[in-house]
C-alpha angles and dihedrals in degrees: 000000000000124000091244095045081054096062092030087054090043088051088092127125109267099247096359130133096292087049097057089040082064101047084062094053094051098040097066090043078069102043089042082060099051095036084060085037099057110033087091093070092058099038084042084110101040094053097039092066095049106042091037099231134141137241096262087051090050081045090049098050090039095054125011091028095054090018102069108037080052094050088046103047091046099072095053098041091038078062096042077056093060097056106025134059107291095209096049081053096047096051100045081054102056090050091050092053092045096060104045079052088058095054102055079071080073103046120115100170140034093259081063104044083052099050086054088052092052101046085048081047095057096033091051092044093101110039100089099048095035087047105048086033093059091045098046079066097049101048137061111259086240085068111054100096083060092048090047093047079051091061096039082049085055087052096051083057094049101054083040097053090038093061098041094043101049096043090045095043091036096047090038098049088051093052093046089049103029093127093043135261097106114155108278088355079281111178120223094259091049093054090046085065100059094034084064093048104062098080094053090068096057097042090060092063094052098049085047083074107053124110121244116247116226103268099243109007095117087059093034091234102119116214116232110239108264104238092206119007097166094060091046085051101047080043083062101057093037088054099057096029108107118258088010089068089075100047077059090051096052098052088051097042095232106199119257086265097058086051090043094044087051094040091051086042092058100037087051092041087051094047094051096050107053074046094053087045101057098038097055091039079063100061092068132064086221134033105185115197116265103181127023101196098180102303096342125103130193127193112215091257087060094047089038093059089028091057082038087045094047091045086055092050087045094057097046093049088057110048089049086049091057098046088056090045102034122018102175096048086051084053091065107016094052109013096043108101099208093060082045097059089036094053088047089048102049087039098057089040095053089054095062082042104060087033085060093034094048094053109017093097090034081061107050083051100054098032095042093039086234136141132259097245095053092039087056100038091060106035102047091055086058097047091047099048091040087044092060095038092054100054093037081060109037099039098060087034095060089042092059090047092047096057086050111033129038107244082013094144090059098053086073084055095051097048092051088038094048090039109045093064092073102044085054097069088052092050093060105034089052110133096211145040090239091049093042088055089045096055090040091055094062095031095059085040080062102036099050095059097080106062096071095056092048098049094041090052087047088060087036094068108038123071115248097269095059103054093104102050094045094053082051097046082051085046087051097046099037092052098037092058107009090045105019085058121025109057092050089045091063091035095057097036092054086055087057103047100040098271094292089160102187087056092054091046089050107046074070097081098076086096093056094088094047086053098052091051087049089052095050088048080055105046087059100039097050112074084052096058088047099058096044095046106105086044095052088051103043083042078062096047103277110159095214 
């Protein structure tokens, strides 16, 4: 896109019409990604029994396998969000995505079905920094916590419709085709799959056509065109991928600090894995293998701490990367506290989420004796209204507290993330499904409420420029340990226990205290980092 189509494009009225029909857009890129991302949780049962594989291996696709290719590809094409057009971007990735959906309809086996999560992982890698990125230039400042309630809102539809899609597609396909004769011999989950995939591909070519918004006008700080974003992007990968990380070091001349801090990290990382592996191989009687790669052959609980080792190294190698390359975006992205405690807090909490969202449905079904259509057909309905309810609560209420209280934003955080413990232990110990959906019900109001502040406050502390590598380094953070962890937890602590679900989900909740200390330490750190931001990064080099 031409420099002037860009500013011609940008001309539009700051939450105007073009802006709302945006918001849509983006809005069901979201729900599209969750709704791929999710369809695993309903169809768990269905593909267990065919492909013969345990809890801790369903925990293991649904988190480190997706997790991590989506944690990795987020920081290079978050950058390439901060310097391309964000709506070109959005709409390549949700093709991509589509279509690796859509091959998960044709698995029969576990290396399949992994190849298909991590294809979802990389496709869906951008959506979240291109997409808050592109809003945040589209809406007044004072709104974002209404923009940001919008896309958990799109979340909240996705998991829904996940739920009530693949039950309804995967129960009904196996009825229709109970004696035989079904297309390609496909199986109900399988269709389910495909079936999933579809909308994506439409929804590309609508966000192909929309115009790109000016980078910075909402904050009246102009970004400076990015001469080449794709080789800062591909310098981005190359920077936190292991063993080209060093090559990286070397043609920066990182100091021998740098080298020493990255060698130890690995060693340690290395170390803690093959330790993490044998000791949870030893908590079941069986560890069937999950991979063969040649003549090697990896349980679920090696693939599962080499993907989480490999995420930590990750994690090291890039924020060493952008301190060689950007010194003043590793100055508030990495040193700020309050990003610090945000990104802690987001990250602990998400793994409580994903550890809920995973095995929520699997257990109504188990523990209910249900199927996975009703199931579904009731349970996505809740978690989509509530969903909705919750944001529309909780954005324009942060954005009311933000403008009275310093902090005020968090405190809505604090109230859903100091609440919701509690609810949990009525939701699984509920003796009935009735009871189960009512306490899910408030459970999921609560719940739902912390997510706005959190991405609005993430926008808040970082300059324009940097939106997009910030939501990536979340996105890094949150899967590599939300994901990465809490879906397999509860996987291979069900196999220990006898598959008792709610107690697995709930042995979970031991990190809820130390949330709520880290969101109190937030809530008074962060109006001073506001207000020092543009010093901290100019202090860094920052040409502002």
């Amino acid at each position: 896109m031409a420099a002037k189509d860009v500013e011609n494009a940008g001309a539009t009225k700051l939450g105007g019409r073009a802006a709302w029909y945006a918001l849509f857009l983006v809005t069901l890129t979201t729900a599209m990604s969750m709704v791929d991302r999710q369809i695993l949780a309903i169809l768990a049962p269905q593909i267990k029994a065919d492909l013969n594989i345990g809890d801790a291996e369903m925990g293991v696709l649904y988190g480190a396998v997706f997790g991590l290719f989506y944690s990795v590809f987020s920081l290079p094409l978050g950058r390439l969000a901060d310097g391309w057009v964000r709506t070109r971007l959005l709409s390549i990735s949700i093709f991509g995505w589509s279509i690796m959906t859509g091959l998960a309809g044709f698995a029969n086996g576990f290396g399949m079905l992994a190849l298909s999560r991590l294809g979802v992982g990389i496709g869906e890698a951008s959506s979240q920094p291109a997409g808050m990125s592109l809003l945040s230039d589209l809406f007044p400042k004072s709104q974002r916590g209404t923009i940001t309630a919008a896309m958990s809102i799109a979340v909240a539809l996705g998991v829904g419709g996940a739920l009530m899609l693949g039950g309804a597609v995967a129960d009904g396909w196996d009825g229709a085709y109970a004696n035989g004769g079904a297309p390609l011999g496909l199986k109900g989950w399988q269709a389910a799959f495909l079936v999933a995939a579809a909308p994506g591909i439409v929804l590309s070519l609508l966000l192909l056509r929309l115009p790109e918004p000016v980078r910075g006008a909402a904050d009246g700080v102009l970004a400076k065109p990015d001469p080449a974003p794709f080789r800062a992007s591909f310098d981005t990968l190359i920077g936190m991928l292991p063993g080209f990380a060093w090559l990286e070091f070397v043609r920066r001349k990182a100091t021998p600090k740098l080298w020493a801090i990255n060698i130890t990290a690995a060693v340690v990382i290395i170390t803690l894995s093959i330790f993490m592996t044998q000791w949870t191989n030893g908590l079941r009687p069986v560890n069937p293998v999950a991979l063969r790669l040649g003549a090697l052959e990896l349980t679920g609980n090696a693939l599962q701490w080499a993907i989480t080792g490999v995420g930590a190294y990750i994690v090291i190698c890039w924020m060493q990367s952008l301190y060689l390359r950007d010194k003043p975006a590793f100055a508030v992205i990495v040193k700020q506290p309050s990003l610090a405690l945000l990104i802690g807090i987001a990250s602990l909490q998400s793994v409580l989420n994903y550890g809920v969202m995973s095995w929520a449905a699997v257990y109504g079904i188990q523990h209910f004796n249900r199927s996975a259509a009703e199931i579904g057909a009731t349970f996505g309905p809740i978690i989509t209204v509530l969903g909705i309810i919750g944001p529309l609560i909780a954005g324009p209420v942060s954005d009311w507290a933000h403008q009275r209280i310093k902090g005020g934003r968090i405190y809505v955080t604090l109230l859903a993330l100091g609440v919701s413990p509690f609810l949990a232990i009525g939701v699984f110990n509920a003796q009935t499904l009735g009871g189960y959906y009512a306490w899910f019900v408030i459970y999921s109001l609560v719940l739902t409420m912390w997510l706005p502040p959190v991405y609005a406050s993430l926008i808040d502390l970082v300059l324009p420029r940097m939106r997009g590598m910030v939501m990536s380094y979340y996105i890094l953070m949150m899967t590599i340990t939300g994901m990465g962890l809490g879906p397999y937890a509860v996987g291979m602590m069900s196999d220990i226990n006898g598959g008792n679900l709610g107690e697995a989900i709930l042995t979970l909740y031991w990190v809820a205290p130390i949330i709520v200390v880290l969101i109190v330490l937030l809530i008074r750190r962060m109006p001073k980092d506001e207000v020092i931001l543009l010093e901290r990064a100019k202090a860094a080099g920052e040409p502002v």
